[in-house]
N, C-alpha and C positions, 0 to 999 in steps of 0.2 A: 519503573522502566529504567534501564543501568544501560548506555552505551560506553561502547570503548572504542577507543582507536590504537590499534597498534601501528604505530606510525613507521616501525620497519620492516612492515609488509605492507603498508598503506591498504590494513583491511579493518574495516568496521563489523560491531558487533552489538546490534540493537538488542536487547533480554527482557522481557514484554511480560513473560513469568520464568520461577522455578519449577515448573514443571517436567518431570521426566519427558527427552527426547524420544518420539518413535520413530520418526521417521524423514529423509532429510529430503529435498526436494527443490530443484534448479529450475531455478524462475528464465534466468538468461545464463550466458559465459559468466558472470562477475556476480550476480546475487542468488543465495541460496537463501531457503528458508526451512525452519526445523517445528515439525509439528507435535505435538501430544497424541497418545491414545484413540483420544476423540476427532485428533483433526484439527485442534484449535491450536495458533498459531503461541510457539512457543519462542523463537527468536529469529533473528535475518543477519545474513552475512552478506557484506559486501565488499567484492575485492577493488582495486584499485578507486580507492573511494576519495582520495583526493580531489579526481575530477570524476566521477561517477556520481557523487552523494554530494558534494565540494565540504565535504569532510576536513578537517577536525572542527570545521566553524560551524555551530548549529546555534542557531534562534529557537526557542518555545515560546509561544502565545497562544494562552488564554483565553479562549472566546467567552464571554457571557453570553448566557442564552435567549436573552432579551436585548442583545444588542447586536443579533443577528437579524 
């Protein structure tokens, strides 16, 4: 997974696979998201994601499975 933030649009860009886009599709005003062939979620945009997402600051954790 590759996000980006282009911080002179304050728009985010989650990439979840390379797979070919088919088809784009607006969840709200500010988030889109771009699916595959099949339907399976290929990446999301979000615009003004500073405070939308509270963007460019992300945390990722880890869950263990056993310590859920």
């Amino acid at each position: 997974m590759n996000v980006k933030y282009f911080k002179d649009t304050d728009t985010a860009l989650l990439e979840f696979t390379t797979a070919e886009v088919d088809e784009t599709r607006e969840i709200t005003a500010n988030v889109y998201v771009d699916l595959d062939k099949d339907g399976n979620l290929v990446s999301m945009t979000i615009e003004h994601a500073a405070t939308a997402a509270q963007l460019p600051y992300v945390h990722i954790e880890e869950i263990d499975a056993s310590a859920a």
